[in-house]
N, C-alpha and C positions, 0 to 999 in steps of 0.2 A: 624436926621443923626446919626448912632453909631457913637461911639466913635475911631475904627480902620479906619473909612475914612476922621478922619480928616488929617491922614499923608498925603493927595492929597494935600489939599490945604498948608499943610507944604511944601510937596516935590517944588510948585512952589513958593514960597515964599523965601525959602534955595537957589532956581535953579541955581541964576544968581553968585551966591558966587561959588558954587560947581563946576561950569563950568568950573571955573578957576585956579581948584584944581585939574584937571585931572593926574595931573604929582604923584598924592596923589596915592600910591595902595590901595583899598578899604579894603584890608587883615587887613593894618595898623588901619584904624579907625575903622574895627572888634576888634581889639586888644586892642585898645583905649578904648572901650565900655566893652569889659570885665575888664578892670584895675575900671574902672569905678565902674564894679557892686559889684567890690569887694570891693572895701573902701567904698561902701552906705552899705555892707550886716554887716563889720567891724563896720561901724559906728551904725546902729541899734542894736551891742550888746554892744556898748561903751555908748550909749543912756541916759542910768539910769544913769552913772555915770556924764554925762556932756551934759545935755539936748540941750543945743545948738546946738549939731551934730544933732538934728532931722530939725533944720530948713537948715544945708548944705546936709541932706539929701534930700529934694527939690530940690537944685539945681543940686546935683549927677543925679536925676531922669531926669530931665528937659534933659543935659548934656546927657544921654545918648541914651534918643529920638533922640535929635540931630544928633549925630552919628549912630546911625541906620538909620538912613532917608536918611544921607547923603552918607553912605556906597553903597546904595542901589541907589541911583542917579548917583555916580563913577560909578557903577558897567555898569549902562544904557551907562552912558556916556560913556566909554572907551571900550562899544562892549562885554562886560562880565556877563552882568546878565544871559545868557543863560548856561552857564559853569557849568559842573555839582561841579569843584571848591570852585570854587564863593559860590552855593549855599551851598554846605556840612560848608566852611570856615563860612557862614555867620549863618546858625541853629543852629550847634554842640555848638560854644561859647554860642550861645544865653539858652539853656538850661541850662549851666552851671551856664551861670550871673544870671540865676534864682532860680537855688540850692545856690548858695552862697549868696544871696540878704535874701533867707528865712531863708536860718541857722542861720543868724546874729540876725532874728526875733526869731528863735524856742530857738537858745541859750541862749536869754537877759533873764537879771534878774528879770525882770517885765513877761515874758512868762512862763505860764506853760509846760513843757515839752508835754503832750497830747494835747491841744492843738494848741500850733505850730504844731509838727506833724500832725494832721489832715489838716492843711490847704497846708503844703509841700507835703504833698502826695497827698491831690486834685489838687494840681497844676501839677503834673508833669502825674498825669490821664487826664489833660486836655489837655495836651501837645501829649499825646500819641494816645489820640482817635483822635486830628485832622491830623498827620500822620497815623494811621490803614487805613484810608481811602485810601491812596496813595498805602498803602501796598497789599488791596483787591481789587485793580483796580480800588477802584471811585473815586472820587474828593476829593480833599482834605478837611477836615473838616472845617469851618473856625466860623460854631454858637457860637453865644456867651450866657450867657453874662458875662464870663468870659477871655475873650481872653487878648492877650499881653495889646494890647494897656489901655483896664478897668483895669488892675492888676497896671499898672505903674501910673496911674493915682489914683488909692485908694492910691498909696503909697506917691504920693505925699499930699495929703486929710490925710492918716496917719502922716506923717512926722510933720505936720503944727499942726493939733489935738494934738499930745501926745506933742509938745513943749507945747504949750497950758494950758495942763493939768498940766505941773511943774511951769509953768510961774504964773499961780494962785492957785499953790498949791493941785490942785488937777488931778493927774495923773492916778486916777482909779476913774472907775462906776461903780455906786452899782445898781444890780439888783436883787429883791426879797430879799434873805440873800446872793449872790453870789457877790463878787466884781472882776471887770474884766479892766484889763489895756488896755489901746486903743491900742494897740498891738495885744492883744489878742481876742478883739473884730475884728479888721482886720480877722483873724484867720477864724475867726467862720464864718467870710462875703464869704472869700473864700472858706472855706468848701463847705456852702452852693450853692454861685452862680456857684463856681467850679462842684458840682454834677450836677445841672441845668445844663449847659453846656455839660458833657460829656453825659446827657441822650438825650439832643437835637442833637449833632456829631453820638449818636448811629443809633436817629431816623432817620438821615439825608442820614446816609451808605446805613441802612434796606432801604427806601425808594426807593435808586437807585439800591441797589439789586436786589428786585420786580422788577423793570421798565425793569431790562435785566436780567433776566431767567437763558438767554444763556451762562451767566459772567463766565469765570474763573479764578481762584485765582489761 
């Protein structure tokens, strides 16, 4: 099973709390989850200096699942997931919490400038090719195997690692003569699985283009 359809069986696990939170606008707990990404992005460049924020960086991530799962269950619940609203409110943040979650990464002091960078900019191509598709009339993109749910999930695999690394002293890997902070191997995973990803959302467009001829953009 990927890892984005484990939110089904979250979604019914959350169900029976959420139900009774209807009176909740789902806007609010969009809001919720960006206040969220931003003290996890703050706390991964606060990191080096007080390692301990990487294991409350865990729970920011966990915490923010949460609220995206449950935003999106309000939303069913109260008649609103259809609202073109709803959806714009529930995207637009979500990009952002993910510009400000990486900057925190590309900023720290253990990050090289390049790259962070390269893993910020693979993310937000992956972001972009699974919306292209909406935008050339086919489906929306959704191949991974970088998508939301694996990003938030390395982070928390990061988070618990680089405490790790200060906790026994040893916060960077050496590879060949290169030494690299689990920060920045993070980096290098999203670059990579991030390009995988937008060549597979590329093939996926192409494929249903072929299938209709006819299509117009």
């Amino acid at each position: 099973m990927a890892l984005h359809q484990l939110k089904y069986p979250y979604r019914k696990f959350i169900g029976p709390v959420v139900k009774k939170l209807t009176f909740i606008n789902p806007d609010f707990i969009s809001a919720l989850a960006f206040i969220v990404a931003l003290l996890t992005g703050i706390f991964f460049y606060l990191g080096n200096a007080c390692p301990s924020l990487f294991l409350w960086i865990i729970l920011l991530i966990v915490a923010r699942m949460t609220l995206n799962t449950m935003d999106g269950v309000l939303a069913i619940e109260r008649g609103e997931d259809y609202k073109v609203h709803g959806k714009m409110v529930n995207a637009l943040p979500d990009r952002y919490s993910d510009l400000f979650v990486l900057s925190g990464i590309v900023l720290s002091p253990i990050c090289r400038d390049y790259i962070g960078l390269l893993g910020l900019c693979t993310v937000v191509l992956v972001s972009y090719s699974g919306m292209l598709g909406k935008a050339l009339g086919v489906s929306w993109q959704g191949h991974g195997p970088l998508d939301k749910v694996e990003r938030l999930f390395l982070y928390i695999i990061l988070g618990f690692v680089q405490w790790w690394g200060y906790h026994t002293g040893n916060p960077y890997v050496n590879i060949g003569n290169c030494s690299f902070s689990y920060l920045e191997l993070c980096m290098i995973l999203f670059f990579i699985l991030g390009q995988i990803t937008v060549i597979r959302r590329v093939l996926g467009m192409k494929k249903e283009v072929d299938e209709n001829p006819d299509m117009e953009w």
